[in-house]
N, C-alpha and C positions, 0 to 999 in steps of 0.2 A: 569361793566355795567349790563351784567345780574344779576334778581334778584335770589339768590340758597337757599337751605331751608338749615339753619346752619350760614345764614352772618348776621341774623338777632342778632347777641348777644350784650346784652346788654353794653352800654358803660356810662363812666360817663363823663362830659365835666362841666370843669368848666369857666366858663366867670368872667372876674373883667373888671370893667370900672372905670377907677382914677378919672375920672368925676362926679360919681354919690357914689363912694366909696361902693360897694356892691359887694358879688361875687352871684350867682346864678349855683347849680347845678341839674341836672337833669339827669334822666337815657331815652336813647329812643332807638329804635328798627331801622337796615336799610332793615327788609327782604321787607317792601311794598313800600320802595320807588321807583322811578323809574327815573331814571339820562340820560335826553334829551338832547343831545349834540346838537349846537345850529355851524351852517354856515353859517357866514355875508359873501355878495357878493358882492364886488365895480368890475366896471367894469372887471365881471366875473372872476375873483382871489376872494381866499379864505383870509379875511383880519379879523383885529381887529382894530377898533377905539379909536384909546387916547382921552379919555372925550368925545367921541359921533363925535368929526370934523373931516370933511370927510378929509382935507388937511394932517390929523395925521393919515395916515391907516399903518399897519403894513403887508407886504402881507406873509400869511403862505403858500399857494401853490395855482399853476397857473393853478388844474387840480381839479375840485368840484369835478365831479366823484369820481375820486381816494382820493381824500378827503372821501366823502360819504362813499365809500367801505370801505375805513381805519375802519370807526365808526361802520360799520354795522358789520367788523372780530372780533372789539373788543367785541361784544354784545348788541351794544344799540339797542334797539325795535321800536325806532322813531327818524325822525330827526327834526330840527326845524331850516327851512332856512330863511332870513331875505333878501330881496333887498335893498341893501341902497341906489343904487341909486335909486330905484323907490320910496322909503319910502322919499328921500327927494325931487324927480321931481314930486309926487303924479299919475307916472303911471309909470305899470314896465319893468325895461331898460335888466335886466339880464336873459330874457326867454329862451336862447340858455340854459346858465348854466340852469338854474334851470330845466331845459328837460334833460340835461346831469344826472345831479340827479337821477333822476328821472329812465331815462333809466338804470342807474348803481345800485341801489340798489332793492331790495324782500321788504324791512321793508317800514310801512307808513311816508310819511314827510309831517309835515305844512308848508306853507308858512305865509310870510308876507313881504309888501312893496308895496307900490303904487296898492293894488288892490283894486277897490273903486265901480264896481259892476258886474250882474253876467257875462256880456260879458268878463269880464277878467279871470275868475275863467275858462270860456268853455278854455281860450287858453290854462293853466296851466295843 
């Protein structure tokens, strides 16, 4: 996660696509990247969605916080939290978690889901 002066070296990746019959390589750098670990929240569990529908969730853990923390021990410098249920009711349903969040980690997190103007930004 963090970025360290020395992970920037140079790599080569080559890509082939049977489709288009071409391979394409390139050399690039990872020292500027910066790698956003991203927490989807269905009713406040930590999930992943099969093709986007809500009835296909996967739940990874039942605790955002200790989630949150996990990302912030590893290194990452921001989070990037998602409501799904507010992103599909168009106002957001997960404010406890996304406060747990919130309370648990030092590093900046965005939001998104159902927030649609600034009255809702003051709760978050």
């Amino acid at each position: 996660m963090k970025r360290r002066n020395g992970d920037g070296v140079n790599r080569r990746i080559l890509f082939y696509s049977p489709f288009l019959r071409f391979t394409v390589s390139y050399t690039t750098t990872f020292e500027n990247m910066l790698i956003i670990p991203a927490i989807d929240l269905k009713e406040g569990k930590c999930v992943r969605l099969e093709q986007g529908l809500m009835d296909k969730a996967t739940v990874y853990s039942d605790d955002p916080g200790a989630t949150a923390r996990h990302w912030e021990a590893q290194g990452a410098e921001l989070l990037h939290v998602v409501d799904l249920n507010g992103a599909f009711a168009g106002v957001p349903k997960n404010l406890d978690a996304i406060k747990a969040i919130r309370a648990a980690v030092k590093i900046p997190i965005e939001v998104g889901g159902g927030i649609r103007d600034m009255a809702t930004i003051r709760t978050l």
